[in-house]
C-alpha positions as MATLAB code, in Angstrom:
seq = 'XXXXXXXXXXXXXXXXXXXXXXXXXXXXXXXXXXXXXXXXXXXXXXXXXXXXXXXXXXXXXXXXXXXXXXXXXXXXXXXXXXXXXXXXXXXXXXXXXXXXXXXXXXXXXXXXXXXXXXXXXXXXXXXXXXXXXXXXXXXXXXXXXXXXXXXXXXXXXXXXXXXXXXXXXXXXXXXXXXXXXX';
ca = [
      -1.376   14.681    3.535;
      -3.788   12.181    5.524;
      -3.108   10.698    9.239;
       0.184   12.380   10.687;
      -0.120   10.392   13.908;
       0.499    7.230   11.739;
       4.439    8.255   11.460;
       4.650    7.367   15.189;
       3.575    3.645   14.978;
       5.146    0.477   14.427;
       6.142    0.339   10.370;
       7.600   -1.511    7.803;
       9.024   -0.629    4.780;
       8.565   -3.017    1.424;
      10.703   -1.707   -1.731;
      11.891   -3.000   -4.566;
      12.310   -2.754   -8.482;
      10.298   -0.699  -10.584;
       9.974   -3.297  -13.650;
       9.193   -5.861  -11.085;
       8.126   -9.400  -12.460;
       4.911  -11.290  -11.339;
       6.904  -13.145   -8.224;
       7.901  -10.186   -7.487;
       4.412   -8.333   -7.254;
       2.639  -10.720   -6.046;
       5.244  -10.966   -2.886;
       5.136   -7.563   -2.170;
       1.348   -7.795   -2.132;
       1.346  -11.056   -0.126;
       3.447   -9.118    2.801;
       1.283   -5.935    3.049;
      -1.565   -7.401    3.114;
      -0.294   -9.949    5.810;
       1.245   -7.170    7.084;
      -2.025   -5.036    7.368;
      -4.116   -8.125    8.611;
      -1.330   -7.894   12.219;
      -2.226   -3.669   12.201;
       1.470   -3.342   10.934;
       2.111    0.261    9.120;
       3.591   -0.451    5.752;
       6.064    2.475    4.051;
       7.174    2.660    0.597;
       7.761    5.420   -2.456;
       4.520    5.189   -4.267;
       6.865    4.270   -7.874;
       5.961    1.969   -9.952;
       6.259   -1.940   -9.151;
       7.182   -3.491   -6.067;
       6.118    0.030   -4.101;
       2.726    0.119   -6.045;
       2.102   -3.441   -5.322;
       3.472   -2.922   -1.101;
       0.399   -0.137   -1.179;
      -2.155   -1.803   -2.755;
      -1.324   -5.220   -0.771;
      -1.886   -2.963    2.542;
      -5.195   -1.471    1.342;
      -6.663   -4.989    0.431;
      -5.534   -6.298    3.707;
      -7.795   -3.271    5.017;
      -4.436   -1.437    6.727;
      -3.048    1.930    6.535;
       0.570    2.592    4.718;
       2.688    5.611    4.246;
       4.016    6.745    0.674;
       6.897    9.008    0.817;
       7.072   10.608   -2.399;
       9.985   12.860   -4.397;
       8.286   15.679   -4.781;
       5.715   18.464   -3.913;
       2.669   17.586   -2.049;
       0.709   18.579   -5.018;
       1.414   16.259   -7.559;
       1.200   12.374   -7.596;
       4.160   10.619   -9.586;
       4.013    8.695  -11.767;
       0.247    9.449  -12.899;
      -0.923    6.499  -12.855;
      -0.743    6.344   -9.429;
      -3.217    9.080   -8.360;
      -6.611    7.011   -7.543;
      -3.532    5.090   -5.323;
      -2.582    8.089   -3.661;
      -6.187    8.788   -3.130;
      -6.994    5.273   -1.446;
      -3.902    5.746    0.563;
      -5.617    8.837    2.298;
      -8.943    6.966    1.931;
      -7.787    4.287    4.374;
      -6.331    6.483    7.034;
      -2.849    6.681    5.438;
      -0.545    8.903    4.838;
       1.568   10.847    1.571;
       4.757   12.802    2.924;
       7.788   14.807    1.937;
      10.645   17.031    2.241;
       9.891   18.909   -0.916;
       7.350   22.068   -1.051;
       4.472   22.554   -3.071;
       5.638   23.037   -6.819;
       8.619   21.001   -6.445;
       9.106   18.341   -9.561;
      10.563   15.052   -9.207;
      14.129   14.766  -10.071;
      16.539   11.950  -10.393;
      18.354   13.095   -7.186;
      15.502   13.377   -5.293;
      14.555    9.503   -5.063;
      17.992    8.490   -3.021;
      17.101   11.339   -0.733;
      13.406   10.301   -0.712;
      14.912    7.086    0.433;
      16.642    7.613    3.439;
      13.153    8.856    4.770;
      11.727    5.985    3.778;
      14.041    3.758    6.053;
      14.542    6.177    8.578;
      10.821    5.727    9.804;
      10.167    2.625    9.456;
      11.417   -0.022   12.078;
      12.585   -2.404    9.163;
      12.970   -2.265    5.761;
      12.000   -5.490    3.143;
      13.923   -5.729   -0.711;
      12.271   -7.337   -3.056;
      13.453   -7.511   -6.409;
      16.441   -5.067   -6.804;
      18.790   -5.134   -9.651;
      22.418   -5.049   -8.657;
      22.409   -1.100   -9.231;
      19.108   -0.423   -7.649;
      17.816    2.614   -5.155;
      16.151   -0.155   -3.657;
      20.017   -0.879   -2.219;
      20.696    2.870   -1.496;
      17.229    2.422    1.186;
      18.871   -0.679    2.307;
      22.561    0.937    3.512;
      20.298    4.294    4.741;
      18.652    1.432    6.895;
      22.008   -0.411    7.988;
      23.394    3.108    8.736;
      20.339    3.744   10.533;
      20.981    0.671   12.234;
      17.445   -1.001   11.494;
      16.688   -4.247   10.670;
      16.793   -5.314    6.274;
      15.709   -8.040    5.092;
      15.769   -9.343    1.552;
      13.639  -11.775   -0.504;
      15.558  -14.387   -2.772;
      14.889  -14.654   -5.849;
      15.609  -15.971   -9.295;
      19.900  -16.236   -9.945;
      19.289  -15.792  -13.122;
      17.080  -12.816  -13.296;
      18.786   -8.968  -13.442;
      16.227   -8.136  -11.121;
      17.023  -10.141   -8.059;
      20.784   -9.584   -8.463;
      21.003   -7.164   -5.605;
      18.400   -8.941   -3.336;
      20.740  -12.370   -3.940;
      23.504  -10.359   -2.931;
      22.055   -8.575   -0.037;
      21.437  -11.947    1.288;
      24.897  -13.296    0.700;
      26.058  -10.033    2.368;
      24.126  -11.023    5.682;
      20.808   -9.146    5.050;
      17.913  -11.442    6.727;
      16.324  -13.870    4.420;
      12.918  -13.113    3.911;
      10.338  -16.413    2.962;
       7.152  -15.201    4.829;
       5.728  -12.249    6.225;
       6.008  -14.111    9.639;
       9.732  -13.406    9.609;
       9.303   -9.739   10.599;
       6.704  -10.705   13.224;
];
């Protein structure tokens, strides 16, 4: 749905934990809209959290971003998402899948979903991923993929920046500004 021509520009994917804190959120929102200010495509999966807060960033920077979604064209998940969806079209953006109409989400859908996610996008940014996250299943599709991943550091004592701490450790670009991927 929205502007297919989009997928052949210069992107940049921003995921991350669902139950995202506030640092969390509001660096997600910092980059896309940073991101959208330089006419930089963001991607991301439309979830809840860090991906919410990657599309919204991009839409109040004034940019377009792609959502690449588990499911059927013809639902929005999670719910609450769906005036999102519809700004995401709104500002010249774009909802894809692999799935056909009808199709539900399912748990094995979102680490497929994922690969997609990297795979277009010339980088890919963590924010926020536990140590078991899918954020790290789009971060070895990108490494496979052999694009760029970069990871934001966060708290060493919070679950939720676990896998972003160790991504880092692991030699996955340290992320402090949206200037980095510049």
């Amino acid at each position: 749905m929205g502007n297919k021509e989009i997928l052949r520009e210069k992107s940049i994917a921003i995921v991350g934990g669902r139950e995202c804190a506030q640092y969390g959120a509001s660096v997600a929102r910092d980059i896309a809209y940073n991101l959208a200010r330089s006419n930089i495509i963001t991607v991301s999966g439309l979830a809840k959290g860090i991906d919410t807060w990657c599309h919204k960033g991009t839409i109040e920077g004034k940019g377009r971003t792609i959502a690449v979604v588990a499911h059927g064209l013809d639902m929005i998940y999670p719910s609450e998402n769906r005036a999102l969806a519809k700004q995401i079209i709104e500002y010249d953006g774009a909802i894809i899948s692999e799935y056909e109409i009808g199709i539900k989400p399912q748990k094995n859908h979102f680490p497929a979903r994922n690969r997609i996610i990297s795979g277009i996008s010339e980088s890919t940014v963590i924010i926020e991923a536990k140590e078991k996250s899918g954020s790290l299943i789009t971060a070895n599709f990108a490494l496979e993929q052999g694009k760029n991943v970069y990871a934001v550091p966060g708290n060493i004592y919070d679950e939720n920046s676990k896998g972003t701490n160790e991504l880092i450790k692991q030699g996955a670009n340290l992320l402090t500004s949206y200037l980095d991927l510049l």
